[in-house]
N, C-alpha and C positions, 0 to 999 in steps of 0.2 A: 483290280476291284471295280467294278463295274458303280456309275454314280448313285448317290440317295443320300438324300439331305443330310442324313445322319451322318456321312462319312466327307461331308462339305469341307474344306479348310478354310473357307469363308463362309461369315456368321449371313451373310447376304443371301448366299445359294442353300444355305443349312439352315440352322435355324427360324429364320426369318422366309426359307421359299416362299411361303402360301401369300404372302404379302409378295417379296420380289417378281415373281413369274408376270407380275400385271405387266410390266415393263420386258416382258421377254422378246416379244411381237417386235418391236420397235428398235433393243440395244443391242441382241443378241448377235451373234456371230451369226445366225440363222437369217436374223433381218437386217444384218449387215448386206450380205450375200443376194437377197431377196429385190434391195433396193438397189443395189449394183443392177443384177439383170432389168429392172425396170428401167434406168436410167437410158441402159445400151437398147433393148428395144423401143424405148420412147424417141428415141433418137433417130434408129433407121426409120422407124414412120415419119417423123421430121424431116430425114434426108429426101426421102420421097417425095413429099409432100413441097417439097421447093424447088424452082423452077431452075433450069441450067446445072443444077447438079449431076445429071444424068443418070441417076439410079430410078428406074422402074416407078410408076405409080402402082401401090400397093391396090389390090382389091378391100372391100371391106370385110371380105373373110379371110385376106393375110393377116389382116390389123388385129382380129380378133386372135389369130393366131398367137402373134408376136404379146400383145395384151395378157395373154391365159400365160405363156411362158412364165414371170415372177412367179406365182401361187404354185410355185415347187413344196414339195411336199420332204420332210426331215431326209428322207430316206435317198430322195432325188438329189439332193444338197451335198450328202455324201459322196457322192459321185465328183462333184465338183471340188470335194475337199481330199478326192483321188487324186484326179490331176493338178492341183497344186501342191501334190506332194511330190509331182514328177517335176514341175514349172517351176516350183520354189518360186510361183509369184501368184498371188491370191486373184488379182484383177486379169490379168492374163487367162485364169482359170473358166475364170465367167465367160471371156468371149471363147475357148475352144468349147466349152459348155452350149453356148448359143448358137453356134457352128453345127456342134452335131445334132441336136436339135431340128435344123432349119433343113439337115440333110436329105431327108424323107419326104421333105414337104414343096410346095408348090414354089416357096421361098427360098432354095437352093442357090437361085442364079444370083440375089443379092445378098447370099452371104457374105464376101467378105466386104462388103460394109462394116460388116460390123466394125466398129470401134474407131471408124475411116478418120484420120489423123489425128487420134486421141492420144493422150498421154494416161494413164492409172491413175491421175491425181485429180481428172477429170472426172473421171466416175467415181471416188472416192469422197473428191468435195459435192458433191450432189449426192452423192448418198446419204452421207452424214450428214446434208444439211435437211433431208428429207427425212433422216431418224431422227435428231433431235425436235425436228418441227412436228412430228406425227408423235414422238412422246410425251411434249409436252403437252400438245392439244386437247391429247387421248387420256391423257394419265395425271400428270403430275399438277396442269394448268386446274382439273375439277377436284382433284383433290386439298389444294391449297382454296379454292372456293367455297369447297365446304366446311374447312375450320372460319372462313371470314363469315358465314350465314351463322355458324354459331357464335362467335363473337358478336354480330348483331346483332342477334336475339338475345345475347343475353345485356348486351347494352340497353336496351330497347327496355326490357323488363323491370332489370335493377336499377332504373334511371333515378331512382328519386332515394335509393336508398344510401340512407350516410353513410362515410366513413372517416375514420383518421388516416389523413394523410402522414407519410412519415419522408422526408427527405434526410439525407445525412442520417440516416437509421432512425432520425429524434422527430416527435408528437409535431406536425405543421399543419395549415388550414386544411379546416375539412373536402374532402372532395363526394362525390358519391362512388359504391363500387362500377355500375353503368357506365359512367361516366371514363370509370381507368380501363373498362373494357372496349371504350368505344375510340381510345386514344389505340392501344394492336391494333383493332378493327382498321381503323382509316390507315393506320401504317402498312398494313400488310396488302390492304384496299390500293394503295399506291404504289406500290413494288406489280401488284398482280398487272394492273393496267398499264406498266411499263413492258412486263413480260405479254402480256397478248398484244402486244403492239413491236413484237420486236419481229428482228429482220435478221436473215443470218446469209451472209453474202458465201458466195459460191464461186467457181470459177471452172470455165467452159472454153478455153485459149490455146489448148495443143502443149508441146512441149515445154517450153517455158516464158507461158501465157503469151506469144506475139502472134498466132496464127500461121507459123511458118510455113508448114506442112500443107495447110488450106490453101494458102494463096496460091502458091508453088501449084497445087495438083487443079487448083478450081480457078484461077485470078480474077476470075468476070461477078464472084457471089462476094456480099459483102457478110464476113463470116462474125465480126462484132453484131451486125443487127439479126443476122442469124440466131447466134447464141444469146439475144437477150428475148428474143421472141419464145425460144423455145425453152428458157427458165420459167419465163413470166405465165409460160405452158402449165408449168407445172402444178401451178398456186391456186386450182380453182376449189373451192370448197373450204379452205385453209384461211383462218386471221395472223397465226403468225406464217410469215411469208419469208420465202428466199426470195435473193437477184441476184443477179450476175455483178461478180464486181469485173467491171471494164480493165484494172490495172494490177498483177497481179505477176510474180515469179513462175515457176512451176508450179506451185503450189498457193492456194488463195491464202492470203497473211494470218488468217486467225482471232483478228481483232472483235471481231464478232461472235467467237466462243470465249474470249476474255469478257465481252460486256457480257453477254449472257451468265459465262461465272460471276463474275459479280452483282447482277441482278442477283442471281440463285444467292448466293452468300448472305446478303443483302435479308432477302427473306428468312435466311434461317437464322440470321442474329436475333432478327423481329422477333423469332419463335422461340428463340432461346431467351431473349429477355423477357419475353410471357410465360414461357415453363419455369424459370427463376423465382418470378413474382409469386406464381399459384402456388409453387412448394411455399413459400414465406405465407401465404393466406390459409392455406392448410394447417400449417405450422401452426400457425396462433388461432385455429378454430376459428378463422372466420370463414372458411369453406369447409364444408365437409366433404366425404365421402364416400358414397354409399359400398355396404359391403356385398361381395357377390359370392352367391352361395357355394360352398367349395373350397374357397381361397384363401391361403393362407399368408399374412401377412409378415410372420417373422417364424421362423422355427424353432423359436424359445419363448418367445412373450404372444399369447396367443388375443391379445390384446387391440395390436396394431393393423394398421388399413395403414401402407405406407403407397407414399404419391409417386410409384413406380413409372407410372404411364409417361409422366412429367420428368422425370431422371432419364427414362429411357429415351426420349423425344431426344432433350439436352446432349446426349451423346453420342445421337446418329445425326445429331446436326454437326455436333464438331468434325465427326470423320467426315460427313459430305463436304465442308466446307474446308475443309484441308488438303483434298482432290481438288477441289473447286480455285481456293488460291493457289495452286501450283499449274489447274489448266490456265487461270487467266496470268500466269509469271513466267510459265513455260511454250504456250505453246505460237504467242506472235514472234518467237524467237528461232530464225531458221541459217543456216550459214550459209552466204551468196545466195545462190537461185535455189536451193532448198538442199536439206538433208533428209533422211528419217525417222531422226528421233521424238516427229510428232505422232510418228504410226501408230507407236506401241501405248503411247497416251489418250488418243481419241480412242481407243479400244477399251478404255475405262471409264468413258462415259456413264456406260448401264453401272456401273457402281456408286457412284457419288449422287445419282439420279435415285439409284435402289436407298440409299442409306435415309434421303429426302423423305420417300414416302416413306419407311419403315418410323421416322421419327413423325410426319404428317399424320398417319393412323395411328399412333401412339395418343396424339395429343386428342385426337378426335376419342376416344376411348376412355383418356383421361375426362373431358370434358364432361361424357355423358353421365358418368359418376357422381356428379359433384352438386352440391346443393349451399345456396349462400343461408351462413347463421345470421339471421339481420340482430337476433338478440344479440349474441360473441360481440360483433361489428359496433351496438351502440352502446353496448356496455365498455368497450375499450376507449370509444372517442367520448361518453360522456365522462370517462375517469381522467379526463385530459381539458377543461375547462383553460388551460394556462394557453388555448389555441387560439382564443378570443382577443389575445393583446393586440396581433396585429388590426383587428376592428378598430379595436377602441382607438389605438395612438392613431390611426387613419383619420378616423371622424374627429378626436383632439386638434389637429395639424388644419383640417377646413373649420374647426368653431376658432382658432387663432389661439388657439392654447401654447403655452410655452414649454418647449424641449418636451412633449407628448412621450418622444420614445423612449426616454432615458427614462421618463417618470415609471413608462409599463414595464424597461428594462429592473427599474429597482424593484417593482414592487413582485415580478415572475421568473427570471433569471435564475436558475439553478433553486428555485424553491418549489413546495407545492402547496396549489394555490386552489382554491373553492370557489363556487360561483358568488359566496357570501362576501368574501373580499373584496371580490371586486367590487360587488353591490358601496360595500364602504371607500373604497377607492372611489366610485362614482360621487358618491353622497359629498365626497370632499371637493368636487371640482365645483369651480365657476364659470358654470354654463348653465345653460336655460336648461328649466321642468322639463320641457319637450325633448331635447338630446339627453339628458339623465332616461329618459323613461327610453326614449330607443336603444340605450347601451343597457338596459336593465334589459331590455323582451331578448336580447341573444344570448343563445344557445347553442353550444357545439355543436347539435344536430341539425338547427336551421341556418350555420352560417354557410352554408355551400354554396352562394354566388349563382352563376351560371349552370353550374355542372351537371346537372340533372338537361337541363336542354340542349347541351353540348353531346350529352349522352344520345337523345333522340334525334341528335342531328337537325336540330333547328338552328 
């Protein structure tokens, strides 16, 4: 049965395509393949390019030559996934692929450079560290950008608007909505600027990472400053960056897709503590949501506009982040000088990546929906007046009042209390005209402190 989304066994590749495909470029077994051949012809221009090596200086129409080779076309790639059906080895494939290639051409004499004292795990860790860098750059880093601008902006806007805060489920000091939006905002704001600042180490060291194979065929090149020149090659244009890591098995440790898992996880908790809250603000009609024409909300009760986008989000965050803790538990884990049970793992990247954004444009879709009730909002926190106690016993405790707390504990504690009460709760104190009238002017709506400027980011 030939592929179509329809007939997908994963809801990534099916359902969700139109969204996945962003990340195809970048995860696929296509740009797996793609970034291998980059790697190995980036390289024989490197070998060239250095002195006592003894391979040919390239002209700058081999370069362009060798350069055009990656931007293999689907059909071309097949061919390469011919002969690793004969090699039973995928990286092996790529260099007789770049062999025959070079056959034809003016580049013939320096082919078997190719791959000159590499190991598979060499072009494999630069590959991968060049998928993951190019899809988050490309993809995942502007899309997580753009739920934080709309968190902003909706900080920015509702800054001054009240709300009842609730901890432990129960009525606590008011805060504003801006203000609870602009606490995601800086959260997710700090996770982002960790991830464009990250580093994802690589390794460039022959068989099992000591240079053996180099020294032995070359001893006069120094093949550590070699290989960190020609990573450091690779980075131009790019904020998240690779480097060579210096010390390293056959295979580079991994430690650096475990921090990045948990950068990523990290984010999606942030996201899912946000889709949590908004279904709760939906809930109680303090957000609404607009309805879009067509749509149908429940297939019985034709009623409902349910907070789908936010549910949806919530679940492709848990499946990303459940790939995501098993890359960062499984995959610094290797036996002696390596195995390959991290192969079949890094080949699930494009998934845990795909589940990110399919929950990212979810929330984004949610968002644009959505309209704050400031009526719902101060009609909930003025029916909660008992939020003022903490004021009052405050300003008690500096006039030098006696046991303040206990006093606002008897008179609000498990009762319900009116702003008239308190007025007589005040009326009884002995304290000055002047703090009588400051605990008379509050108001559940004006007691929000800072939070409106907190909100604006002042």
């Amino acid at each position: 049965m030939p592929f179509e989304p329809l007939t997908a066994i994963s809801s990534v590749d099916g359902r969700y395509h139109g969204i996945s495909t962003e990340l195809s470029e970048h995860f696929s077994e296509y740009g797996l393949i793609r970034k291998r051949i980059f790697v190995e012809c980036e390289y024989l221009i490197a070998l060239s390019e250095t002195s006592g090596v003894g391979m040919r200086k390239l002209t700058e129409e081999e370069k362009l030559i060798l350069r055009h080779i990656p931007s293999i076309s689907i059909e071309e790639t097949k061919e390469i996934k011919k002969i690793e059906s004969e090699t039973n080895h995928d990286v092996k494939a790529v260099e007789y692929y770049i062999k025959k290639r070079l056959a034809n051409t003016s580049l013939k004499d320096v082919s078997e450079w190719t791959h000159f004292a590499l190991t598979s795990e060499d072009i494999n860790s630069v590959a991968y560290g060049l998928m993951l860098r190019s899809g988050l750059q490309a993809v995942v880093v502007p899309a997580l950008e753009e739920i934080r601008t709309l968190l902003d902006a909706s900080a920015t806007a509702k800054a001054s608007v009240p709300m009842l805060a609730r901890t432990h489920g129960q009525s606590a000091s008011p805060t504003t909505f801006g203000k609870e939006m602009r606490v995601f905002e800086s959260r997710l704001a700090r996770q982002l600027q960790q991830l464009r600042e990250r580093t994802i180490l690589v390794k460039f060291a022959g068989a099992t990472g000591n240079y053996n194979a180099h020294q032995v065929a070359l001893p006069d090149i120094d093949w550590r400053a070699f290989a960190k020149k020609f990573i450091d090659s690779l980075n131009a244009g790019y904020q998240i960056r690779i480097e060579l890591n210096p010390t390293t098995t056959q295979i580079e440790p991994h430690d650096t897709y475990a921090e990045l898992s948990d950068n990523m996880r990290r984010i999606n908790v942030i996201l899912t503590d946000f889709s949590q809250d908004m279904w709760r603000y939906i809930s109680d009609g303090w957000v609404m949501q607009k309805p879009k024409e067509g749509e149908v909300g429940s297939s019985a009760m034709p009623h409902k506009v349910n907070p789908i986008d936010f549910e949806n989000a919530e679940g492709n965050f848990g499946l990303a982040n459940a790939l995501f803790t098993h890359f960062s538990q499984k995959l610094p884990v290797s036996r002696l000088q390596r195995d390959l049970s991290d192969s079949t793992v890094d080949r699930s990247f494009g998934t845990a990546f795909a589940y990110c954004l399919i929950g990212y444009r979810s929330l984004v879709r949610g968002l644009g929906k959505l309209s704050v009730n400031t009526e719902a909002i101060l009609e909930a926190l003025t029916a909660h007046p008992e939020v003022l106690a903490e004021a009052f016993q405050t300003v008690l405790r500096k006039e030098g009042v006696e046991v303040p707390y206990e006093k606002l504990k008897a008179l609000t504690r498990g009762k319900k209390v009116t702003l008239d009460d308190f007025a007589q709760f005040i009326d009884g104190l002995d304290v000055s005209a002047a703090v009588k009238k400051q605990l008379k002017s509050l108001t559940p709506e004006t007691y929000t402190g800072a939070a409106a400027d907190i909100a604006r980011g002042k």
